[in-house]
C-alpha positions as a Markdown table, in Angstrom:
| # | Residue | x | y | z |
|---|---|---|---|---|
| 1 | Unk | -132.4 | 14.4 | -24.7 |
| 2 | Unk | -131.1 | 12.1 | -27.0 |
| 3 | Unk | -131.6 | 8.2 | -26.5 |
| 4 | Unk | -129.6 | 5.9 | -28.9 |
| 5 | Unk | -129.5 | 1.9 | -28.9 |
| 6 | Unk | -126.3 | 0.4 | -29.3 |
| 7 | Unk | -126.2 | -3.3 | -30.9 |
| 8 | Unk | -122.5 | -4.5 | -30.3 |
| 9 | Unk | -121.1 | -8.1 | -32.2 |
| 10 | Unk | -118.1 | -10.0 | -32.3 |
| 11 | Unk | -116.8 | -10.0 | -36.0 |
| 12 | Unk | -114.9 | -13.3 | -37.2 |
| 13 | Unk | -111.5 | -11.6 | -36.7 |
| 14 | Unk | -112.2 | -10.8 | -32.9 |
| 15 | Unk | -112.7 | -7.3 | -32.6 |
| 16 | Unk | -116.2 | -5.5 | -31.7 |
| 17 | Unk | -118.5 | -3.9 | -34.2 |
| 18 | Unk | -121.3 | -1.8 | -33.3 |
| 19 | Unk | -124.7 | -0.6 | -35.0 |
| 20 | Unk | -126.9 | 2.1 | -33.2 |
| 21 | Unk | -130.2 | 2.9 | -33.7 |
| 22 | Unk | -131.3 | 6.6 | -33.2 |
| 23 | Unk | -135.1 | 7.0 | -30.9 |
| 24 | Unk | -135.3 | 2.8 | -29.3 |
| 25 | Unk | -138.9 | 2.0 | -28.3 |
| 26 | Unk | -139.1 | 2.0 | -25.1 |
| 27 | Unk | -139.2 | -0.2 | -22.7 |
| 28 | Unk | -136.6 | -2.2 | -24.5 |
| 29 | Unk | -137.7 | -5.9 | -24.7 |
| 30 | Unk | -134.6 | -7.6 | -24.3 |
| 31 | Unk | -135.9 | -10.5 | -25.8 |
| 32 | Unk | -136.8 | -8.6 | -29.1 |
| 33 | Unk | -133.0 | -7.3 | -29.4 |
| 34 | Unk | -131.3 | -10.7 | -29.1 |
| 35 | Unk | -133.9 | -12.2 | -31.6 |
| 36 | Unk | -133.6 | -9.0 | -34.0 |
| 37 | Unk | -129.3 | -9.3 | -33.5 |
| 38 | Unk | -130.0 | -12.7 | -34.6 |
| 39 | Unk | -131.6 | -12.3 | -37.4 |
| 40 | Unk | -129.3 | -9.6 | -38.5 |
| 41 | Unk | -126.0 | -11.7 | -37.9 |
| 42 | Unk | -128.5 | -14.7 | -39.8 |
| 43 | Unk | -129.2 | -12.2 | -42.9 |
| 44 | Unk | -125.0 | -11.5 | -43.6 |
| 45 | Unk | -125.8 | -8.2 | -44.4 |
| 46 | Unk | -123.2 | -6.1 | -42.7 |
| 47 | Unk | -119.6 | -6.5 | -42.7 |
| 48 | Unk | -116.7 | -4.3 | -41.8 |
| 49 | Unk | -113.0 | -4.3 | -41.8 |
| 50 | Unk | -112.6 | -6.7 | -39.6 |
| 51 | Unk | -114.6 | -8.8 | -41.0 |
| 52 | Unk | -118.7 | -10.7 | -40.8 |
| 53 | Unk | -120.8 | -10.6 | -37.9 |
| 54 | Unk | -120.3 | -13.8 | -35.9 |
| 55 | Unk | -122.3 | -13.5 | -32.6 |
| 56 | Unk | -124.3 | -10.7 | -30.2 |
| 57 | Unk | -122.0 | -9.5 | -27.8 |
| 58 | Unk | -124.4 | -6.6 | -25.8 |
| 59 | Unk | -126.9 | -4.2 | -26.2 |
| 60 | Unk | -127.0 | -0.7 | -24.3 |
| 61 | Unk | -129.2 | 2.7 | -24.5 |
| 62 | Unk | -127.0 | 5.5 | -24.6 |
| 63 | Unk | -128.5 | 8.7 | -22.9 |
| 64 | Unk | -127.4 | 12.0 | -23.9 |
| 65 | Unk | -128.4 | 15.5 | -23.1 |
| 66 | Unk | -127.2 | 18.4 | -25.4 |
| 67 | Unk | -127.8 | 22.0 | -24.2 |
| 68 | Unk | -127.5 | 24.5 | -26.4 |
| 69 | Unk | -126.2 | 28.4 | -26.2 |
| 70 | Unk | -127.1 | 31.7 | -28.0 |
| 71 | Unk | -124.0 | 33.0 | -28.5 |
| 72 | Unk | -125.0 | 36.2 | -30.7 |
């Protein structure tokens, strides 16, 4: 089972970026990921093609489970 954090933000030319983190500690503390989005929109260390980082737009865990099969 694979867990995965999603951090989604707007970017100045309207569209939706999105930064995942492999593993999340968990519980997440939802007060801890707007503070560390924040900080990351604060630092203007990310940008993409459509543009900087302007404000946190949601936060989700993604769940996956993977099964694997012999096929020899």
């Amino acid at each position: 089972m694979a867990k995965t954090l999603e951090l989604q933000f707007d970017t100045e030319f309207g569209k939706t970026a999105k930064i995942t983190v492999d593993n999340p500690k968990e519980p997440v503390d939802e007060a801890v990921v707007k503070l560390s989005m924040a900080q990351i929109i604060a630092a203007n260390v990310f940008t993409t093609g459509s543009g900087k980082l302007t404000s946190a737009k949601g936060a989700r865990v993604i769940d996956r489970n993977v099964t694997d099969y012999e096929l020899a």
